[in-house]
C-alpha positions in Angstrom: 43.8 -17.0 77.9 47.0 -14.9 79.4 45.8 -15.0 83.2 44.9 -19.2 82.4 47.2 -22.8 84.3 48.2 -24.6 81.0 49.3 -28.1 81.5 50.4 -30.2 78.8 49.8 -34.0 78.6 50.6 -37.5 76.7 48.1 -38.2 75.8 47.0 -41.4 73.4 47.0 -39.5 70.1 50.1 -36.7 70.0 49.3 -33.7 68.2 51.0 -33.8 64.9 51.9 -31.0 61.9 49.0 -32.5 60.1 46.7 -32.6 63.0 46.3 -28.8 62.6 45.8 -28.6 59.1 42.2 -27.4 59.5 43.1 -24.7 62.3 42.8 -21.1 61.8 46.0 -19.3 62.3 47.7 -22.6 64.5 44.8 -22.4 66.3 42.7 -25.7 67.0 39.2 -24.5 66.0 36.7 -25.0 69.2 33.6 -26.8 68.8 30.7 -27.4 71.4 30.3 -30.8 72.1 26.6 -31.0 70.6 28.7 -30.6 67.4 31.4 -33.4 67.9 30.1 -35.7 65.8 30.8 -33.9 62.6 34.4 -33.9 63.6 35.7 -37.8 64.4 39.1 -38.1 63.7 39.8 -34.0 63.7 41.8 -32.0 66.9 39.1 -29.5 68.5 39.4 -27.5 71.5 36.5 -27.8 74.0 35.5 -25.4 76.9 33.8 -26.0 79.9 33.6 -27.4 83.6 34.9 -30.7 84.8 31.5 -32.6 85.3 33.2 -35.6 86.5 36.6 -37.1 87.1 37.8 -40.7 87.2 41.7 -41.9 87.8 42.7 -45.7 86.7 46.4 -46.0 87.5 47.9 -43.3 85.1 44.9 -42.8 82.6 42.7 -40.0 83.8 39.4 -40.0 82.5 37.6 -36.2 82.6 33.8 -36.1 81.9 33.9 -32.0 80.7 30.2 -30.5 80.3 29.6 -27.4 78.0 26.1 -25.6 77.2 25.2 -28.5 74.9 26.5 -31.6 76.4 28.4 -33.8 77.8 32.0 -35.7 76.4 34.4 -37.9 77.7 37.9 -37.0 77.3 41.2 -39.4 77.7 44.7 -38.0 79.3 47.9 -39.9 80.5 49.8 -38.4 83.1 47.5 -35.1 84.1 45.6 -34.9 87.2 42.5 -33.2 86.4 41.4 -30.0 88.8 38.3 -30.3 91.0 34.8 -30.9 90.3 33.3 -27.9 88.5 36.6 -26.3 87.5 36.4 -24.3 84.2 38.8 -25.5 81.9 39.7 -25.7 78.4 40.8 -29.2 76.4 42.3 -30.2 73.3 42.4 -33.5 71.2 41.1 -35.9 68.5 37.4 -36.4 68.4 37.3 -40.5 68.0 34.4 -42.8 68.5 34.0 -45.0 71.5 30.6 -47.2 72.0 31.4 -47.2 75.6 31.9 -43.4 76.4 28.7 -40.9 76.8 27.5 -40.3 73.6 29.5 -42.7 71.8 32.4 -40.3 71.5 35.6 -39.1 73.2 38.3 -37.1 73.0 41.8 -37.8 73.3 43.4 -35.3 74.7 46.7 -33.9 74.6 46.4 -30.5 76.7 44.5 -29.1 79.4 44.4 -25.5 80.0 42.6 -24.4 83.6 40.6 -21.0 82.6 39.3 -21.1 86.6 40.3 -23.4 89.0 37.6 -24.5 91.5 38.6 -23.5 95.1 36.0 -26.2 97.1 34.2 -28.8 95.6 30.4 -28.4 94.7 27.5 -29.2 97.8 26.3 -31.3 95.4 28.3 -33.9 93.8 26.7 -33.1 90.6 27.3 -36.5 88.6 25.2 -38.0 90.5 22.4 -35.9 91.9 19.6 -37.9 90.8 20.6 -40.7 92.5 21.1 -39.1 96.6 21.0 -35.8 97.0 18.4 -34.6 99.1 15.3 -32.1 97.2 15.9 -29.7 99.8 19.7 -29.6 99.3 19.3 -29.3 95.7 16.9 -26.3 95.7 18.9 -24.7 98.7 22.0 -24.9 96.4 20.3 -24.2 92.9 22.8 -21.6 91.8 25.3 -24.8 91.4 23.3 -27.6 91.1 21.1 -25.7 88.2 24.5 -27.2 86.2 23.7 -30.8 86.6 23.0 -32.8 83.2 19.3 -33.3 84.3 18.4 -29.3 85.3 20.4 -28.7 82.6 17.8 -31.2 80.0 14.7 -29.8 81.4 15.5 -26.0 81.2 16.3 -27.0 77.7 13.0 -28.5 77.0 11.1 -25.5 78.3 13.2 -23.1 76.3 12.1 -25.2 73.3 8.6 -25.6 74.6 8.2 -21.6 74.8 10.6 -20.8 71.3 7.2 -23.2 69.7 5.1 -21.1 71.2 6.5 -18.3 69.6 6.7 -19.6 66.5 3.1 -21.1 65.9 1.2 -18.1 67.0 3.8 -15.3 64.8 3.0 -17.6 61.8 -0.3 -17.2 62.5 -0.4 -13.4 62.4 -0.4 -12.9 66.5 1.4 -10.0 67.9 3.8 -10.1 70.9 2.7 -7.4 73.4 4.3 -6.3 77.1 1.8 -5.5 80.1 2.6 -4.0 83.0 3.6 -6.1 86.5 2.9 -3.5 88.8 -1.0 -3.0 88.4 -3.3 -1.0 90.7 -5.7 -4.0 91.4 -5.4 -7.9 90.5 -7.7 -9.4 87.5 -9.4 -12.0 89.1 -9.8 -10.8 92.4 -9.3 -12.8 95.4 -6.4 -12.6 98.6 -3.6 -14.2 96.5 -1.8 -10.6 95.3 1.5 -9.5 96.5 1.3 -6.3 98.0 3.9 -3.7 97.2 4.5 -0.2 97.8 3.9 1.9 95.3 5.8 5.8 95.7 3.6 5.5 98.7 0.3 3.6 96.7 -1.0 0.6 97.4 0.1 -2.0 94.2 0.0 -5.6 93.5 2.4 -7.6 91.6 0.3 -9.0 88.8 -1.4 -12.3 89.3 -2.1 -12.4 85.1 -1.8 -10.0 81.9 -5.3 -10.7 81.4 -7.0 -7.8 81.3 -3.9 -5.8 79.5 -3.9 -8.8 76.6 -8.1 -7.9 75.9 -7.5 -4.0 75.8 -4.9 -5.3 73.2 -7.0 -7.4 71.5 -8.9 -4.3 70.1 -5.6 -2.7 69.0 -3.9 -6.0 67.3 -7.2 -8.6 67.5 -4.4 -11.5 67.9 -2.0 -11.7 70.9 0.0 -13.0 73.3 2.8 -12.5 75.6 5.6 -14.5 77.6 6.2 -13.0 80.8 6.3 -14.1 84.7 3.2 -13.4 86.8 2.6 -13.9 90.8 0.5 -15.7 93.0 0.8 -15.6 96.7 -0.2 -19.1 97.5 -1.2 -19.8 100.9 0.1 -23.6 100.6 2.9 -25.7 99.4 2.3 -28.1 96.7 4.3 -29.8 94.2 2.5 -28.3 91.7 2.4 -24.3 93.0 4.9 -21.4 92.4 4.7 -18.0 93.9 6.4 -16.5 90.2 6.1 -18.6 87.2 6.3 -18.2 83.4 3.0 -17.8 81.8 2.2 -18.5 78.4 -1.1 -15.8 78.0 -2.8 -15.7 74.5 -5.9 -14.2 73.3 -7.8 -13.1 70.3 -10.4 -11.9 68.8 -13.6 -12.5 66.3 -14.5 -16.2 67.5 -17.4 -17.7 67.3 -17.6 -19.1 70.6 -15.0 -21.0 73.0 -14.9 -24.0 70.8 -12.5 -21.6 69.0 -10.4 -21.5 72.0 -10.2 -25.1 71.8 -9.0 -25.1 68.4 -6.6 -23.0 68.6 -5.1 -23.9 71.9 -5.1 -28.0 71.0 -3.5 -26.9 67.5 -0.7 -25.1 69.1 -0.1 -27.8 72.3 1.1 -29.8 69.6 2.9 -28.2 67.7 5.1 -27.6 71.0 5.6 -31.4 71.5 5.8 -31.9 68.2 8.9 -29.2 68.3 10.4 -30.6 71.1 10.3 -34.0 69.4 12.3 -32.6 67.2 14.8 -30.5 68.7 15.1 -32.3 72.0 16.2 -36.0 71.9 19.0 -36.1 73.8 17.4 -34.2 76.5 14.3 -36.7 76.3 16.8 -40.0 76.4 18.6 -38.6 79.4 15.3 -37.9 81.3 13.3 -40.9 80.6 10.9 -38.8 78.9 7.7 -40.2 77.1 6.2 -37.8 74.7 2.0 -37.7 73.7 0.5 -39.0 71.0 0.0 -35.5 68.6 -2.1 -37.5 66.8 -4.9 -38.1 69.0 -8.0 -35.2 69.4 -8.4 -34.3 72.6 -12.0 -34.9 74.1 -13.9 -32.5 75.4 -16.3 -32.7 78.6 -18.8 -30.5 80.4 -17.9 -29.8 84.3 -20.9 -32.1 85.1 -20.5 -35.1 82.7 -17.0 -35.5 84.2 -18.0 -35.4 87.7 -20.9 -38.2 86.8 -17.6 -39.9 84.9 -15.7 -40.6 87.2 -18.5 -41.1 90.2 -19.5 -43.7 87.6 -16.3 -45.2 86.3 -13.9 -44.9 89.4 -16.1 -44.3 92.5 -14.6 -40.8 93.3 -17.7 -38.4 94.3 -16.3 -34.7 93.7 -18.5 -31.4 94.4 -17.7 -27.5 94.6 -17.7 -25.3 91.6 -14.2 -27.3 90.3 -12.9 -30.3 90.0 -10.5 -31.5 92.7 -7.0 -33.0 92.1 -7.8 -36.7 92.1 -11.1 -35.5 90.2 -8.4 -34.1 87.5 -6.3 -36.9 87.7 -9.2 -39.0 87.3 -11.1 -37.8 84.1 -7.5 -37.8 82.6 -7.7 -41.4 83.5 -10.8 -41.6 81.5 -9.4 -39.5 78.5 -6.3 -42.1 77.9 -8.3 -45.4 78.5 -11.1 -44.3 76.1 -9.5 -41.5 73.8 -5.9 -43.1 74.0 -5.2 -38.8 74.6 -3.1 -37.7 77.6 -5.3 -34.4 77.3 -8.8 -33.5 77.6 -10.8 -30.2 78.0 -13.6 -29.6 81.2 -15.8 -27.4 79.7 -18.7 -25.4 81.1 -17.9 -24.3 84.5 -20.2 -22.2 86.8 -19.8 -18.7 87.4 -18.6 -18.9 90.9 -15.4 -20.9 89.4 -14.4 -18.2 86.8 -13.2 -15.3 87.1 -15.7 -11.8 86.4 -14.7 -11.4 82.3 -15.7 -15.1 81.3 -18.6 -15.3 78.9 -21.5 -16.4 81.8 -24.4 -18.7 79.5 -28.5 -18.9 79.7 -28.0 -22.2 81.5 -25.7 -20.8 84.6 -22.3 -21.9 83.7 -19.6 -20.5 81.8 -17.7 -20.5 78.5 -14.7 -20.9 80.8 -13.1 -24.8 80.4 -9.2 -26.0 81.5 -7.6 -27.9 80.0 -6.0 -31.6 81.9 -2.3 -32.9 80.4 -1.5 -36.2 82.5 -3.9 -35.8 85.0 -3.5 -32.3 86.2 -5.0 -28.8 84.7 -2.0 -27.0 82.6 -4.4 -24.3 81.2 -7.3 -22.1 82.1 -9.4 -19.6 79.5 -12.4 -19.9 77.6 -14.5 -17.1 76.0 -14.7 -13.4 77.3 -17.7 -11.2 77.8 -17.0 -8.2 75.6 -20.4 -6.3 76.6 -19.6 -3.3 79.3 -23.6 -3.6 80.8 -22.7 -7.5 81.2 -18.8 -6.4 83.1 -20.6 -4.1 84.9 -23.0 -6.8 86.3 -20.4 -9.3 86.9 -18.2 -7.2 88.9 -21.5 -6.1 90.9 -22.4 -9.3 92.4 -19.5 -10.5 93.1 -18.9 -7.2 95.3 -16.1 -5.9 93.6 -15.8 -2.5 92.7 -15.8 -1.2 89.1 -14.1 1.9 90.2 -11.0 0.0 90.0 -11.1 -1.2 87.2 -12.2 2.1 84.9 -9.6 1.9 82.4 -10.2 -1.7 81.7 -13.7 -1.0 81.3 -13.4 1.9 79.4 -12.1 0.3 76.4 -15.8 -2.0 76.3 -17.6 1.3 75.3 -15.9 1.4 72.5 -16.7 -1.6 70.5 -14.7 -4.7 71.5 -15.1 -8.2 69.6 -15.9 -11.4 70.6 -12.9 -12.3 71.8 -11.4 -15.5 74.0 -8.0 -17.2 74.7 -5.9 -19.2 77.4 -3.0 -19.2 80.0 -0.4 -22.5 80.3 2.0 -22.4 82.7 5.6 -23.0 81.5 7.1 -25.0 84.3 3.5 -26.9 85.1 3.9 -28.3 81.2 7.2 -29.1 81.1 7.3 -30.7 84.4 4.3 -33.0 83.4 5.7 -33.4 79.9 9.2 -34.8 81.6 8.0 -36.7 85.0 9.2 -34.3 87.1 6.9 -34.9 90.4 7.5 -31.3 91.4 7.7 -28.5 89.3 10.2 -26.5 91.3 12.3 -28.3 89.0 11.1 -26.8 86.0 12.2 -23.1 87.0 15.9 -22.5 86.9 15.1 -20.4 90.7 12.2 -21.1 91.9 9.8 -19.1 94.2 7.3 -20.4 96.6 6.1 -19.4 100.2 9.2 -20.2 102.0 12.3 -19.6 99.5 13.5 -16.1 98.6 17.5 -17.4 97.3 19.0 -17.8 95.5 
């Protein structure tokens, strides 16, 4: 660190010929402050950014922030640089009930790798506690660092490594669909328009008709990849580009397959982040579901006549409306003791073209409610080409552009079915986070473009 400010201190605990009898080549061997705790009473070097900084009459007290944490370290005598400044520190790991984490490090030198010119828009210690949505979405390229953004992005990394892992254990294969497609698979004005070497293209709203073709080339997929939606309104529970979770597969018997499957893996994903994630679930509050419990299941029109019944809410259309959703998730934890629950059984006009339509009128399309609030869609697919044909027919859109998609249904194509969660929907629900522009590191919606 030639070009680095090096500043030695006092500090309470010198350095000492001993004290470097685990270093490599004189060298105080750095550790990330996830790891300190295997290291009380050994000198480490730390890296990172001055999260906060406190001076008592001579004793400076340095909160430094890495990838993994959070420490508190101890000088005597050495001013530390500004708020967000990179900076390197060594000491002696020693345990402290009072600090963060019940460590700290006395410190005997300070070494400024990049001093911080103006101090952060957001004074990041305490973001939670003042600082204004707005101002924190406006400056997310510096408040992203804060311990709380920090915890959730953390969590959803967890949430979608899970993922991963239960379905390639299961014998799924990742695939990678296209994100400029010539038409959108479910129809409808939300596309984004782009041009195309002079075509007409849409940024795609959903892999969904990419993951079937695949399912005849692999019969078990998925894939983890952004798609786009051009909402018309603002919500707190709406992005314009989010993470989707997309799986599908093939030979089921019918959509309680789906069910299965998509329950099964759910939680394994808590059950991973339970796990992996406790510090990041102390720091947020965070109250994790009950894996233990089976999540109900409920036709479209027995949840309506629930919670008319139950909670006086009348609800109509071809969907259930958000206090309808929050509602029969109501239901669910007061009777099932579940924070989930399946609505099953959905009418044509509420599903998209390729969802298996019944005798009866309604689908094999269902959603599935976490907390009050839908976090997946699917069901079963149709996999007969007359019956696509049909579908797309009456709901007057043109098969023409969707030939290659259709093509592949003439050529012998499984019962097949699967699901989409949304990353940042779950892992705002699963954390408390009352709007899930919190759950993307930059998010997009109908007004915000930066950073």
């Amino acid at each position: 660190m030639a070009s680095a400010t090096s500043v030695t201190a006092t500090g309470p605990s010198p350095a000492t010929a001993a004290d470097e009898a685990g270093a490599r080549g004189g060298v105080v061997v750095r550790r990330p402050v996830r790891a300190l705790a295997a290291h009380v009473g050994e000198r480490v070097e730390l890296r990172g950014w001055v999260h906060q900084r406190r001076d008592l009459g001579g004793i400076q007290f340095l909160h430094l922030r890495d990838g993994s944490g959070l420490v508190q370290c101890v000088f005597e005598g050495v001013p530390p640089p500004l708020h967000e400044s990179c900076v390197a520190v060594r000491g002696r790991v020693v345990e402290n009930a009072s600090a963060p984490g019940g460590l700290e490090i006395q410190a005997d030198a300070l070494e400024v790798i990049s001093l911080a010119t103006a101090p952060p828009p957001v004074e990041l210690a305490k973001e939670a506690f003042h600082a204004n949505p707005e101002t924190l979405l406006e400056y997310r390229h510096i408040t992203v660092r804060g311990l709380r953004a920090q915890a959730t992005l953390k969590v959803q990394a967890e949430l979608v490594r899970a993922f991963r892992a239960f379905l390639h254990e299961r014998d799924f294969t990742e695939i990678f669909t296209p994100k400029l497609v010539a038409a959108g698979a479910e129809g409808g004005a939300n596309l984004f328009e782009v041009d195309y070497y002079g075509q007409r293209a849409y940024l795609a709203q959903s892999p969904q008709l990419y993951k079937q073709i695949m399912v005849a080339v692999y019969e078990r997929v998925f894939e983890t990849a952004p798609v786009y939606r051009a909402e018309r309104h603002h919500t707190s529970r709406h992005l314009a580009e989010y993470l989707s979770l997309d799986v599908e597969f093939g030979f089921i018997e019918d959509d309680g397959d789906v069910m299965d499957l998509q329950e099964a893996l759910l939680k394994a994903m808590v059950e991973a982040v339970a796990a992996t994630c406790r510090r990041e679930l102390d720091l947020l509050g965070a109250a994790l579901p009950d894996t233990g419990v089976t999540f109900p299941r409920v036709p479209l029109l027995e949840a309506r006549r629930l919670v008319l019944e139950r909670y006086g809410h009348q609800t109509g259309g071809k969907d259930l409306d958000p206090e309808a959703e929050r509602l029969i998730g109501r239901w669910a934890e007061e009777e099932h003791g579940s924070d989930f629950v399946f609505v099953t059984h959905y009418p044509r006009a509420a599903r998209p073209f390729y969802t298996y339509a019944t005798a009866d009128g309604s689908t094999r399309g269902l959603d599935l409610i976490f907390r009050g609030v839908e976090i997946t869609s699917g069901g079963q697919r149709v996999h007969e080409h007359a019956m696509l044909l049909r579908e797309l027919r009456e709901r007057r859109m043109d098969p023409a552009a969707f030939a290659g998609y259709l093509d592949v249904f003439q050529h012998g194509m499984p019962p097949h079915g699967g699901f989409a969660i949304g990353a940042e929907r779950l892992t705002a629900l699963l954390l408390g986070i009352p709007n899930v522009r919190f759950a993307r590191a930059f998010p997009r919606d109908g007004s915000r473009l930066h950073p």
